[in-house]
Backbone as JSON, one array per atom type, in Angstrom:
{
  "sequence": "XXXXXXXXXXXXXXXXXXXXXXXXXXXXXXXXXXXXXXXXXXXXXXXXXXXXXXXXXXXXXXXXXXXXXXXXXXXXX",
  "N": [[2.6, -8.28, -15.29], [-0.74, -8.92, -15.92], [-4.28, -7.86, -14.4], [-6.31, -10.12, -14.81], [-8.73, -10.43, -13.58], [-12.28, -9.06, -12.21], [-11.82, -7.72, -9.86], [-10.06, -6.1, -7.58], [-6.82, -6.43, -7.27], [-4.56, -7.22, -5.26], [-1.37, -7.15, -5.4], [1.44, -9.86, -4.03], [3.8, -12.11, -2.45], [5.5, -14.61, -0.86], [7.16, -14.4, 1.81], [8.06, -15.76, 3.63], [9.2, -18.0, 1.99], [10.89, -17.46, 0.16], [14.26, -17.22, -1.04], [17.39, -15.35, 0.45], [18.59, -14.34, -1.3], [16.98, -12.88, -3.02], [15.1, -10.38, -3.77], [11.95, -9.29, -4.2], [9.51, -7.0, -5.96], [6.52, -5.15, -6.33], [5.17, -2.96, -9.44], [2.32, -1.06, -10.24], [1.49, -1.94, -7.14], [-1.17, -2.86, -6.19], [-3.78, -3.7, -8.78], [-6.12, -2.55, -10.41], [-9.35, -4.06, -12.52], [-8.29, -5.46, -15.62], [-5.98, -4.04, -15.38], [-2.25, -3.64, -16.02], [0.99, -4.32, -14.59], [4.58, -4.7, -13.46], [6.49, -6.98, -12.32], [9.19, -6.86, -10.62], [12.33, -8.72, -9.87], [15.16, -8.58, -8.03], [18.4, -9.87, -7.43], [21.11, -10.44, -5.84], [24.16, -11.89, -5.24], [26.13, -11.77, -2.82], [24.14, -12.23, -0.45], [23.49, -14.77, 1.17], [22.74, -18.65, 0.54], [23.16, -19.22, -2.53], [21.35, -20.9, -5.25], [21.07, -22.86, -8.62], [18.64, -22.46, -9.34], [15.73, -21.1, -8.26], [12.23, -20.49, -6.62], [9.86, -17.96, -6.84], [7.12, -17.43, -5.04], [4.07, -16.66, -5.45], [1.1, -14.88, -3.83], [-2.33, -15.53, -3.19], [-3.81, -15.51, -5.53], [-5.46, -17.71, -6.14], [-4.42, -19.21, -7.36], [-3.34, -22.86, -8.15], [-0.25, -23.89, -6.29], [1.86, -24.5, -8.19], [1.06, -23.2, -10.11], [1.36, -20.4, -8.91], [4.17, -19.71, -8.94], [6.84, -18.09, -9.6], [9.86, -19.34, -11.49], [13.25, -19.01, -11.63], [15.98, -18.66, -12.73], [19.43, -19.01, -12.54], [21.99, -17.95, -14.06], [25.95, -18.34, -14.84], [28.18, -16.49, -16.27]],
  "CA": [[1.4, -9.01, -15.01], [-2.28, -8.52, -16.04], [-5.52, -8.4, -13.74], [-7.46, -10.47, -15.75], [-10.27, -10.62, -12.99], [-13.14, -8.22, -11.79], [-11.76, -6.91, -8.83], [-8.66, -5.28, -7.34], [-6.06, -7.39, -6.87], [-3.57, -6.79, -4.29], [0.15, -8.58, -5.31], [1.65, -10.63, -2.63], [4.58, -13.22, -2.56], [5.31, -15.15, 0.24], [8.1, -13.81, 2.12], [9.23, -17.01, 4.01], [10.1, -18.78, 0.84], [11.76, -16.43, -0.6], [15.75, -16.87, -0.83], [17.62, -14.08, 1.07], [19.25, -13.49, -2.64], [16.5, -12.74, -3.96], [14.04, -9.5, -3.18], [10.83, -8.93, -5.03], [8.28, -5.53, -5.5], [5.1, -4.73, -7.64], [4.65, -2.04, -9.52], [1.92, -1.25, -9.02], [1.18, -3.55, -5.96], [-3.1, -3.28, -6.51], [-4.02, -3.55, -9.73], [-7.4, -2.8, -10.92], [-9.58, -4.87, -13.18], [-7.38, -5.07, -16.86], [-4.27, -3.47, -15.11], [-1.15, -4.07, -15.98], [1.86, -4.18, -13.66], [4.93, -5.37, -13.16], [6.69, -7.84, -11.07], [10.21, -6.91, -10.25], [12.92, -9.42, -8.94], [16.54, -8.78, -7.87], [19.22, -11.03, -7.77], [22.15, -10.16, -4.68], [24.43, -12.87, -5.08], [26.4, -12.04, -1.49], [23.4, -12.28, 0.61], [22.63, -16.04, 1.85], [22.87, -19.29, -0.35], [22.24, -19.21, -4.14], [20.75, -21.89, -6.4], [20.9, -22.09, -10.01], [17.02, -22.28, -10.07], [15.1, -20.31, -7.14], [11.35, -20.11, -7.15], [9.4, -16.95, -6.29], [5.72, -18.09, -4.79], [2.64, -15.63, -5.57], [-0.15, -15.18, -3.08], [-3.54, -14.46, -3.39], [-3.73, -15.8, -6.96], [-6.58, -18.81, -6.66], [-4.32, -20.85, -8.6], [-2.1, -23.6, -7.65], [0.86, -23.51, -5.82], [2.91, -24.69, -9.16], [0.73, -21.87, -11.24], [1.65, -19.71, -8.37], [5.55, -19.55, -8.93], [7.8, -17.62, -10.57], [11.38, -20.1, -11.35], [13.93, -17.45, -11.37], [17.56, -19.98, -13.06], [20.85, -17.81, -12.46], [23.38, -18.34, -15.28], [27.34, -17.55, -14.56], [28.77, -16.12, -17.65]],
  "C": [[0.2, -8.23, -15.5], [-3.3, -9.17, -14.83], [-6.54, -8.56, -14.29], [-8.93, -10.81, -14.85], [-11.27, -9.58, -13.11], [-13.14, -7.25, -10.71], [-10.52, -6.56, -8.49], [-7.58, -6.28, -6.7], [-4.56, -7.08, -6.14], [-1.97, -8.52, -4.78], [0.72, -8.64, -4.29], [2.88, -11.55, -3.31], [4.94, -13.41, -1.03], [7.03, -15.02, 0.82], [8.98, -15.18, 2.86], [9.53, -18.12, 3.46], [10.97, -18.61, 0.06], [13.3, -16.81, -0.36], [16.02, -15.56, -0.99], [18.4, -13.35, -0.49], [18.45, -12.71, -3.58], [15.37, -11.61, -3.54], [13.12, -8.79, -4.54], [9.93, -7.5, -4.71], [7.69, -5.67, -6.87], [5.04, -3.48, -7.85], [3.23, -1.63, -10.85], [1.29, -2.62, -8.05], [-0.05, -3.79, -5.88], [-2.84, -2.96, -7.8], [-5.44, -3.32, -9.97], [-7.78, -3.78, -12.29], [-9.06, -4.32, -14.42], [-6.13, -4.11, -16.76], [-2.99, -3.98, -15.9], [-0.09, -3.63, -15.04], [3.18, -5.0, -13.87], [5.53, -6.07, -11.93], [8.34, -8.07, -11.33], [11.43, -7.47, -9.62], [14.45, -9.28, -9.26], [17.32, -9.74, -7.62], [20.39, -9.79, -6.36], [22.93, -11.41, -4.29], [25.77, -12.76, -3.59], [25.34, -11.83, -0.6], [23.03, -13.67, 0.63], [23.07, -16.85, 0.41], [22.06, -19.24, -1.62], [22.44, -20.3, -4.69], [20.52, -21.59, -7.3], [19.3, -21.75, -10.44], [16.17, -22.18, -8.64], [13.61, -20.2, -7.52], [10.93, -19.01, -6.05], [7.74, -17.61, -6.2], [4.68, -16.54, -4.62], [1.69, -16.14, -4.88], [-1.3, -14.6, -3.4], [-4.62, -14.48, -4.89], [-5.12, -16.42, -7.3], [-6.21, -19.64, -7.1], [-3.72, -21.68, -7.33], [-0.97, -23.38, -7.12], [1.92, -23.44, -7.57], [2.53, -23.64, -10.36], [1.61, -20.41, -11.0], [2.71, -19.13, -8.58], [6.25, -19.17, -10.15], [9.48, -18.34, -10.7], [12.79, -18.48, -12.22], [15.24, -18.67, -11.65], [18.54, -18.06, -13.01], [21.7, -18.46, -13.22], [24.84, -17.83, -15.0], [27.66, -17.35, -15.54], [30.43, -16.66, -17.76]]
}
């Protein structure tokens, strides 16, 4: 991710949407203005029910909920 704003932007995702398969972290988790960071998401396919297409919801953003989300598809090989 980039902090394309003016001020320090603290990353967030919304923990009770989250599927239990799925655990997210920022690094780093503030960004200052023109940061870059990223945005880390695991996959744990014995923890809780998995779907081929999971979304991850960003808080804190300004946008939209549907800007907000990261779709996260799981492929079986």
């Amino acid at each position: 991710f980039v902090n394309v704003g003016d001020k320090m932007l603290k990353m967030e995702y919304d923990k009770d949407m989250l599927p239990d398969c799925l655990s997210v972290s920022f690094e780093p988790d503030e960004a200052a203005s023109r940061q870059e960071g990223k945005i880390i998401i695991s996959y744990d396919p014995s923890k809780g029910h998995v779907r081929d297409e999971m979304s991850v919801m960003l808080k804190g953003l300004g946008l939209s909920p549907r800007m907000s989300s990261i779709k996260v598809k799981i492929k079986n090989d």
